[in-house]
N, C-alpha and C positions, 0 to 999 in steps of 0.2 A: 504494500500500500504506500504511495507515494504521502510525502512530508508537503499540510501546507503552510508555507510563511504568512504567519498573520500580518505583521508588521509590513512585509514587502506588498501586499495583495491592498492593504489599506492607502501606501501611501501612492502603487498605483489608481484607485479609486479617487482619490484626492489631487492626481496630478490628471485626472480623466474630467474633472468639474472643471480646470483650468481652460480647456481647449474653446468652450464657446467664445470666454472674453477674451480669449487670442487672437481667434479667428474674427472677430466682428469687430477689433480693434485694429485689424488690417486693411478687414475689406472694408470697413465704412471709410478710411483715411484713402483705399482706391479709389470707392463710387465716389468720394467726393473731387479726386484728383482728378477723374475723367467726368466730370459734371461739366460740361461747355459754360464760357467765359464770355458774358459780352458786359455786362453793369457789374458783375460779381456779385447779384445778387441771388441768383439760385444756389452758386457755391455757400453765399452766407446764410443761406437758410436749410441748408444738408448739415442733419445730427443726426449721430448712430448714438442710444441709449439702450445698455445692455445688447440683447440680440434683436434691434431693430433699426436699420436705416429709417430716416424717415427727411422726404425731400417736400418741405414746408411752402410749395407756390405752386398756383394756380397750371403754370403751364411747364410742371413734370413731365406726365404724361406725354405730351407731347416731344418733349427732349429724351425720354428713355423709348421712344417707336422710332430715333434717330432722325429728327428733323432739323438738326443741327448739322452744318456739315463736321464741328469740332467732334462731334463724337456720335458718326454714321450708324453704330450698332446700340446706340443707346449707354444707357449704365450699368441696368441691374443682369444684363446677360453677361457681358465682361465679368461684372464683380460675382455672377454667380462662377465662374470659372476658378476665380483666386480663391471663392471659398472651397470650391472643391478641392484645389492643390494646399491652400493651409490646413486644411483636416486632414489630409494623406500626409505634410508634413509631422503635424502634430502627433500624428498618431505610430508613427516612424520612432519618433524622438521617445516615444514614452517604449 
C-alpha cells in the first residue's frame, strides 16, 4: 500500500487555489493591453476583479466582434488563449 504525504498533498491543494488569481492577473493586464486606443478611455475603464474582466463602456461589444482595426480579433478571444496557456503553465509549475 503506497504512503500518502499529508503535508505535500495539502500544500499542493493550496498552491492549486493560487492558479485562478495568477491567471486572471495576466490575462486581465492582456485584455486590457490589446483593448484598442483612441481617447484611452475604454482602456481606463477595463478592470479584472478576482476572476472577472469586466470592460465598463457602452461600445465593448462592439471592439471585442473586432471593429477596431487596433485589435481585428477582438479581446476576449486572444485573452481566452493566454488563459489557456497560463493554466497549462501553472499547472506544469505545481
Amino acid at each position: 500500500m503506497a504512503k500518502v504525504y499529508t503535508r505535500e498533498v495539502e500544500k499542493l491543494f493550496a498552491d492549486m487555489q493560487d492558479i485562478p488569481k495568477e491567471v486572471m492577473r495576466v490575462s486581465g493586464k492582456y485584455f486590457k493591453g490589446v483593448t484598442p486606443v483612441k481617447s484611452g478611455n475604454a482602456r481606463s475603464k477595463t478592470s479584472t476583479r478576482g476572476t472577472k474582466i469586466t470592460a465598463n463602456y457602452g461600445y465593448a461589444g462592439r471592439l471585442d466582434e473586432g471593429w477596431s482595426r487596433q485589435a481585428p480579433d477582438g479581446m476576449s478571444d486572444p485573452t481566452i488563449d493566454i488563459i489557456d496557456e497560463e493554466i497549462e503553465k501553472e499547472i506544469k509549475r505545481l
